[in-house]
C-alpha positions as CSV (number, residue, x, y, z in Angstrom):
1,X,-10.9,-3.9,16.9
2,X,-11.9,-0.8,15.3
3,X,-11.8,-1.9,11.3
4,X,-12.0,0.4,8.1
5,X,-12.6,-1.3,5.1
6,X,-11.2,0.0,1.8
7,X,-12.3,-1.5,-1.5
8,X,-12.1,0.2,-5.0
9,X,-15.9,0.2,-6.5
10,X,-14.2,0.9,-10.1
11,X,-11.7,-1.9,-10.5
12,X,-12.9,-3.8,-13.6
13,X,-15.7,-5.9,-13.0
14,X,-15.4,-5.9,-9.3
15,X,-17.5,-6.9,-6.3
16,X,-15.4,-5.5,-3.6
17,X,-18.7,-3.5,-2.3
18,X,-20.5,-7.0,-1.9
19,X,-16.9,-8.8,-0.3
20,X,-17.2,-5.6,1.9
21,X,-20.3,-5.6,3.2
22,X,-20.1,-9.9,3.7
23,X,-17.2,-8.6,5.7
24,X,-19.0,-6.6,7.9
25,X,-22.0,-8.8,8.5
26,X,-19.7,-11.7,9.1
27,X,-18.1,-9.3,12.1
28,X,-21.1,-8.4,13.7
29,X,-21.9,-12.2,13.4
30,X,-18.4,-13.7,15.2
31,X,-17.1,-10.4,16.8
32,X,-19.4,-8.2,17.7
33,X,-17.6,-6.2,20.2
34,X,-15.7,-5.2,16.7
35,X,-16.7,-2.1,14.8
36,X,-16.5,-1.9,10.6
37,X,-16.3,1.0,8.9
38,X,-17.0,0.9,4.9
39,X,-15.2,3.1,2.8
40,X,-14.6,3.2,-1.2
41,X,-11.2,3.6,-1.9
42,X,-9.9,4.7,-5.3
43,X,-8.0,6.9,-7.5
44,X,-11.2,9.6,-7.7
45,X,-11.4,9.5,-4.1
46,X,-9.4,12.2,-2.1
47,X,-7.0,10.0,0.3
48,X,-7.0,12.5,2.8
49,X,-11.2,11.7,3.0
50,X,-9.7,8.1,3.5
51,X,-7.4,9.1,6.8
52,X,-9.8,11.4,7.7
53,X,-12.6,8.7,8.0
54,X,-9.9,6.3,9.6
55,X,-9.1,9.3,12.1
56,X,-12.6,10.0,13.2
57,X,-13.7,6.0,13.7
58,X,-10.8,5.7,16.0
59,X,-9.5,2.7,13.3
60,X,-6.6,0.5,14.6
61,X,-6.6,-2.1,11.6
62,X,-7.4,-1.0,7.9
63,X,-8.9,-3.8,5.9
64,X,-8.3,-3.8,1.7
65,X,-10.3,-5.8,-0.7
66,X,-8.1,-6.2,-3.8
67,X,-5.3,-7.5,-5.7
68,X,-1.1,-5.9,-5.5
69,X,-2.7,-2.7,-7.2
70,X,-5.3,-2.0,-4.3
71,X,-3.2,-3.3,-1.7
72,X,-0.4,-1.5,-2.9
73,X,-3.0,2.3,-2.8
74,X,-4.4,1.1,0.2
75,X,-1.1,1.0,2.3
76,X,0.6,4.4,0.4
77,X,-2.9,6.4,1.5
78,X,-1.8,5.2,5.1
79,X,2.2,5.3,5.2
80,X,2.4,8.1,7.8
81,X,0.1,6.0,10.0
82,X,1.4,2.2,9.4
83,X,3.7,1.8,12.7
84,X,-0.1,2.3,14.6
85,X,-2.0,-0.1,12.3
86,X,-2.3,-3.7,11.3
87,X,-3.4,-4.6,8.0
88,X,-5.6,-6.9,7.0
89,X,-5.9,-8.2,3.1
90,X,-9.5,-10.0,1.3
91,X,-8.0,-11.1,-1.8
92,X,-9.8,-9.8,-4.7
93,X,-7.2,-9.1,-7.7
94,X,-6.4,-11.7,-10.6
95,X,-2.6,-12.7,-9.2
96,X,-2.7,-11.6,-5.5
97,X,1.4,-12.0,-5.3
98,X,1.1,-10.4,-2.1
99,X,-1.7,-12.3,-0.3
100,X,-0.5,-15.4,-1.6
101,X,3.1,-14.5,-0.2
102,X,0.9,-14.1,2.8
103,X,-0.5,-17.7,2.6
104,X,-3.7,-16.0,3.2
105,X,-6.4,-17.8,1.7
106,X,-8.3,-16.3,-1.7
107,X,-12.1,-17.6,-0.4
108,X,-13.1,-14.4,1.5
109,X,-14.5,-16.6,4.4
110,X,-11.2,-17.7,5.5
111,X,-9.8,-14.6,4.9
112,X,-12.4,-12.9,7.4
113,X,-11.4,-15.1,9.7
114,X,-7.8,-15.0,9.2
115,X,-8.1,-11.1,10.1
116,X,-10.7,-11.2,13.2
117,X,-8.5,-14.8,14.8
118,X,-5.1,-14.8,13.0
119,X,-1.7,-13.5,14.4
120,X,0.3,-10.2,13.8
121,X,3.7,-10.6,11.1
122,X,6.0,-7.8,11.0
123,X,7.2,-7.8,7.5
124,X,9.0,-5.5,5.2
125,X,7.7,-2.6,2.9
126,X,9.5,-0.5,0.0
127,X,9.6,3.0,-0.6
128,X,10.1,3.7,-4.5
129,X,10.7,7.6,-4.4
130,X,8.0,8.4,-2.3
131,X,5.5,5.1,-3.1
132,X,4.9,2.4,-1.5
133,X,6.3,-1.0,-3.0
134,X,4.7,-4.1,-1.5
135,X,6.0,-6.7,-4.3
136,X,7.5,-6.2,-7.0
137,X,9.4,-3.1,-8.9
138,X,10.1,-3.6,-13.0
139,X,11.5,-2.2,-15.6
140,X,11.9,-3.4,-19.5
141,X,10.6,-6.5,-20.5
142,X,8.4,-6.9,-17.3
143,X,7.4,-3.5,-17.2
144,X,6.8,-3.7,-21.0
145,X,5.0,-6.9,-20.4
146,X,2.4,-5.7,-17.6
147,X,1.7,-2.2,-19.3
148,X,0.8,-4.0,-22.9
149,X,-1.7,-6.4,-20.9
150,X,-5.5,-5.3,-19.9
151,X,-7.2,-5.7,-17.7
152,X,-9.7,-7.8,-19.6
153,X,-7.1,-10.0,-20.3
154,X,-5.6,-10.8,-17.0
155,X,-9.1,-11.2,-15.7
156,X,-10.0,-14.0,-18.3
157,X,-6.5,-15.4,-18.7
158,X,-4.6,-14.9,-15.3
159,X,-0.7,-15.3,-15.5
160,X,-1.0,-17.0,-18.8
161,X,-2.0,-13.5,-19.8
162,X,1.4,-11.7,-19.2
163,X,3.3,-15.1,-20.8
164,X,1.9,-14.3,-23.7
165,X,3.4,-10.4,-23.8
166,X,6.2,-11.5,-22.0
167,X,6.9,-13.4,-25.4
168,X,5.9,-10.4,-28.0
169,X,8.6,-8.2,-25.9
170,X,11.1,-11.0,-25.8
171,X,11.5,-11.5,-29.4
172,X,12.1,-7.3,-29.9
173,X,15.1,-8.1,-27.6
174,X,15.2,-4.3,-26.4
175,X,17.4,-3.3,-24.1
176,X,18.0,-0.4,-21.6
177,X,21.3,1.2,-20.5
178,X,21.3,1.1,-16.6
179,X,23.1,1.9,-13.6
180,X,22.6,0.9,-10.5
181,X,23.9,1.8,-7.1
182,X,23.5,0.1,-3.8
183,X,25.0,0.4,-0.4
184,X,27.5,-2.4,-1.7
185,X,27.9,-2.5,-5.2
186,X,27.4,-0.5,-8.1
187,X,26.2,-2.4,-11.6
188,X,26.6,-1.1,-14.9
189,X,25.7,-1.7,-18.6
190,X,22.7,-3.1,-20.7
191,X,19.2,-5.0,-19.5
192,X,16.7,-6.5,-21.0
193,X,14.7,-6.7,-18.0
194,X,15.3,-5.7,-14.6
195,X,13.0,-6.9,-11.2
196,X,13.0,-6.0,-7.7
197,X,11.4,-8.0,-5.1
198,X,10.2,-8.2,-1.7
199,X,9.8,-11.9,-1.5
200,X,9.6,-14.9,-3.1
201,X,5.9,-14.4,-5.1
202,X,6.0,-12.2,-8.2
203,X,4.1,-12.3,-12.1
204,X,1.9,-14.9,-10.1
205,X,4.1,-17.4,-9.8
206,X,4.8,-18.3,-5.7
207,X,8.3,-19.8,-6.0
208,X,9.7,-16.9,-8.2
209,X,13.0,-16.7,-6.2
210,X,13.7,-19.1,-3.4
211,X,16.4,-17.1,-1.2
212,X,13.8,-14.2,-0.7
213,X,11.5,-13.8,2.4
214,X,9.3,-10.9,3.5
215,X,11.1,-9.8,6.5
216,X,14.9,-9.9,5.6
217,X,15.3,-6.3,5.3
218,X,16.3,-6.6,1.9
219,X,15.5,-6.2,-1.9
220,X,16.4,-9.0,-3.9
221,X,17.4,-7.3,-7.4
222,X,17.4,-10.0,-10.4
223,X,19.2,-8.5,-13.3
224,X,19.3,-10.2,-17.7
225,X,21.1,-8.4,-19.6
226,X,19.9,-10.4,-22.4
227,X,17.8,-13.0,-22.5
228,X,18.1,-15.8,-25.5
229,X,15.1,-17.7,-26.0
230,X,16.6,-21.1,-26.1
231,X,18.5,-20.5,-23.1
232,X,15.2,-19.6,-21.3
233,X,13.7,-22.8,-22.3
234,X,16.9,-25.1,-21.4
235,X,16.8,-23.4,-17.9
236,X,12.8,-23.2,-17.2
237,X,12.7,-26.1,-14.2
238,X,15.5,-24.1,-12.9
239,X,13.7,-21.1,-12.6
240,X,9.6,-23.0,-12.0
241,X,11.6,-24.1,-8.3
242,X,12.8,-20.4,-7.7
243,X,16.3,-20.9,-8.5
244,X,16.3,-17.8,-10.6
245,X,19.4,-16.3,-9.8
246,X,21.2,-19.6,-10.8
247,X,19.8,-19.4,-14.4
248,X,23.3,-18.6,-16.5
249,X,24.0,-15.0,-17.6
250,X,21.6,-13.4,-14.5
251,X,23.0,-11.1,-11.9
252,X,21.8,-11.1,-8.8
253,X,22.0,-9.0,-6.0
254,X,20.6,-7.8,-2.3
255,X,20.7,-4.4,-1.2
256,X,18.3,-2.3,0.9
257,X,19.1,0.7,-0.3
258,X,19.4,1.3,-4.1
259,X,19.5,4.0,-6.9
260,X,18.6,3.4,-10.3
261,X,19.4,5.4,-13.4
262,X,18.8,4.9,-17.3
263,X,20.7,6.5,-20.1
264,X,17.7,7.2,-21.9
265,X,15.6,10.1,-21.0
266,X,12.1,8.3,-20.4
267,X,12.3,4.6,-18.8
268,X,9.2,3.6,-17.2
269,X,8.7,1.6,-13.2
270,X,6.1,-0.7,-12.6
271,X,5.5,-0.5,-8.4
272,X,3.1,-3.6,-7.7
273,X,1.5,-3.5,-11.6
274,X,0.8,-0.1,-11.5
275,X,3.5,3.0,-13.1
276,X,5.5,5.0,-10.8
277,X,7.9,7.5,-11.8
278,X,10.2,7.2,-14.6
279,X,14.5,6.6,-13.6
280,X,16.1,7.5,-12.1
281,X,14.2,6.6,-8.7
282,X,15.6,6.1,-5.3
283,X,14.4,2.7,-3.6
284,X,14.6,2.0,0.8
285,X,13.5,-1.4,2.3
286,X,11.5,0.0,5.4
287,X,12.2,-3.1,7.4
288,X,9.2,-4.8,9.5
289,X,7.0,-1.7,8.5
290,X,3.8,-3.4,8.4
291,X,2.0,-5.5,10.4
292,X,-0.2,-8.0,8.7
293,X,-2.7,-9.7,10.0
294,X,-2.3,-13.7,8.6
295,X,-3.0,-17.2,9.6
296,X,-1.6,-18.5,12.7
297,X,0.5,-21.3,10.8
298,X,1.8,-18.8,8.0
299,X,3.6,-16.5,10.5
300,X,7.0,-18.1,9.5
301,X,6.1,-18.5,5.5
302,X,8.2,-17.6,3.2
């Protein structure tokens, strides 16, 4: 294996350089005939400095330290090269939908070994516009929710962090005028919150939605056009065992192709925590366009 590893030496309070380096002595230690490459990986950092690094190494799997966010800037540096690459994930964010998705362990010793002695998973990507989507896409009271939390405070407090936003919005009861369009149905009208995932792990909860794997070649679109408070608690076991699209007054849909429009003239995306352009947007599942590296009993996880 020929291994780059990308890790963001600005991300809060990180110690991505430290997991990294572990990482490669931990190679030369168990795998020798491996080769690691180090590389910082940020928003300062040209990506074409990142490929370029990737090119010149000869690099067949790319390594990322980090949560959804890092993942998620790791993989769109490298979306032109993904059919030739696996991808291997150290967990190092503060909700890790996607490794946990994964079932890849968040102790970086059993994630360096997942990636030198696990197995290969095909599973799905997004394309929102032209970024990648690993996880999760929101608008309103999600999107509203994440952008109003810090990064201090999901570092100290975790998911508990966005409950407690998740409530402030909640009780403004705001609401967006919406229309999507997918390649079988076409929905309409006013939303208080609007989330597209990739599989059944989102906000840091691993059960969000039951019905959704990694691999089915589809988004799974969860849609509230209002959501009443009392009616959230009545129905909270129903949606803590991922039976969200049962919960009264949601509509829920697949598609794997969908357009998205507002009313309004600036209504903001989340892509994996971090903005992405303002609706409308055009969304494409890219079916089985990555392969992950993961533990050999996860390969069929949902």
């Amino acid at each position: 294996m020929n291994i780059i590893v990308l890790y963001n030496d600005t991300a809060g309070k990180s110690e991505a350089k430290e997991t990294a380096e572990k990482f490669q002595e931990y190679v030369t230690a168990h795998q020798p005939s491996s080769k690691v490459v180090l590389q910082p990986s940020n928003p300062d950092i040209d990506p074409e400095e990142v490929r370029q690094a990737a090119k010149k190494n000869q690099v067949d799997t790319i390594v990322i330290i980090g949560g959804d966010g890092t993942i998620h800037h790791g993989i769109q540096t490298f979306k032109e090269q993904l059919p030739d690459l696996k991808i291997g994930i150290i967990p190092g964010g503060t909700v890790n939908n996607f490794a946990r998705m994964l079932g890849i362990s968040i102790k970086p010793e059993e994630a360096f070994e997942t990636i030198l002695n696990g197995t290969d998973r095909a599973i799905d990507y997004g394309m929102v516009n032209d970024q990648v989507m690993i996880s999760t896409m929101t608008i309103g009271l999600l999107a509203d929710t994440a952008a109003a939390t810090s990064q201090e405070e999901k570092q100290q407090y975790g998911p508990l962090a966005f409950m407690k936003r998740f409530f402030h919005y909640l009780f403004k009861k705001k609401q967006y005028k919406l229309e999507l369009v997918s390649e079988k149905r076409k929905w309409q009208g006013k939303a208080q919150l609007l989330t597209v995932i990739m599989s059944n792990s989102a906000g840091g909860f691993t059960n969000f939605d039951e019905s959704a794997r990694p691999d089915d070649g589809a988004f799974h679109i969860i849609l509230l056009p209002k959501l009443n408070i009392l009616e959230f608690i009545v129905f909270l076991p129903r949606i803590i065992r991922g039976r969200i699209a049962k919960v009264p007054g949601v509509d829920y849909f697949t598609a794997s192709e969908l357009t998205i429009r507002a009313k309004e003239k600036k209504v903001q995306t989340r892509t994996d925590g971090d903005p992405t352009d303002d609706l409308p947007i055009q969304m494409k599942v890219i079916k089985h366009g990555l392969t992950m590296r993961v533990p050999e009993d996860k390969t069929e996880s949902k």
